[in-house]
C-alpha positions in Angstrom: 8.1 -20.1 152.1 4.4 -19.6 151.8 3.5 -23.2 152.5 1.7 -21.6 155.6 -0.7 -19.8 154.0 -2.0 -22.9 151.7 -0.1 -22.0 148.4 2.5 -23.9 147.4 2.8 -23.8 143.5 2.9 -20.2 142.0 4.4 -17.7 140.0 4.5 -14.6 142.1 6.0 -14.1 145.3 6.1 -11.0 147.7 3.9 -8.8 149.7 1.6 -8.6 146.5 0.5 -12.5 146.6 0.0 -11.9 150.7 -2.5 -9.1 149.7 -4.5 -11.1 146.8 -4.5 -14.1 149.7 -5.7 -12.1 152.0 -8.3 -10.0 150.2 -9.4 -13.3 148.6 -9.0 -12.4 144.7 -7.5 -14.6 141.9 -3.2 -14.0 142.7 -2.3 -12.4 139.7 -4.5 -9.5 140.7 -2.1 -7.5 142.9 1.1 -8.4 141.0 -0.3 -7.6 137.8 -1.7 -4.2 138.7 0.6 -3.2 140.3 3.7 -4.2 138.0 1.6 -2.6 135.2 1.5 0.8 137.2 4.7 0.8 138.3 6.2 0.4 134.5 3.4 3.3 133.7 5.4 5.3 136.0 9.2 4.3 135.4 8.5 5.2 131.7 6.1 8.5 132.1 9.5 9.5 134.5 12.1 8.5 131.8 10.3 10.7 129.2 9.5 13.7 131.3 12.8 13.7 133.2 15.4 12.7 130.7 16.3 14.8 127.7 15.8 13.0 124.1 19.6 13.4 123.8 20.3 11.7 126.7 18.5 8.8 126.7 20.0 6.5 124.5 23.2 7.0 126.7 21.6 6.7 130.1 19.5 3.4 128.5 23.6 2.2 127.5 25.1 3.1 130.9 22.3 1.3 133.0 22.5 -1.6 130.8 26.5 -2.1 130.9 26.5 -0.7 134.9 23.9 -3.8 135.8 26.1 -6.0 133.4 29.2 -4.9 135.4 27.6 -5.0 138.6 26.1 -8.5 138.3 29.7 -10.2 137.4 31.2 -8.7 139.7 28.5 -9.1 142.9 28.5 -13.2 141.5 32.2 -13.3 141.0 33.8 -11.7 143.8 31.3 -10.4 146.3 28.7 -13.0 146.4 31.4 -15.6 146.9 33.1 -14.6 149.8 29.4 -13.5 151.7 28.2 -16.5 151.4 31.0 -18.9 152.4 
């Protein structure tokens, strides 16, 4: 995939190893910034927006939703898009 641009072994992938390539830093810089920001702002949101007696059930629902949602997307769905 990124053979082109002279990397072939690594560990992150995406537009964020394209812009540590191309503004010639080490390639964790981009990915680990900005995955470190972006959990700064999922957990500032989950404790401003959601009620303290709602979170434990909104933490259960996404967990057993995503658990759902994967079985069924790798059982059914993904099956028949991909034949």
């Amino acid at each position: 995939m990124l053979y082109g641009l002279g990397v072939t072994n690594f560990i992150y992938g995406g537009d964020e190893l394209k812009l540590s390539i191309s503004s010639e830093v080490s390639l964790g810089v981009f990915p680990i910034v900005l995955g470190v920001l972006g959990g700064i702002i999922s957990c500032m949101s989950f404790l401003i927006f959601i009620k303290k007696s709602n979170r434990v059930l909104f933490i259960a629902s996404g967990v057993l939703g995503g658990g759902i949602g994967a079985i069924v997307w790798f059982l059914l769905f993904g099956n028949v898009s991909f034949l």
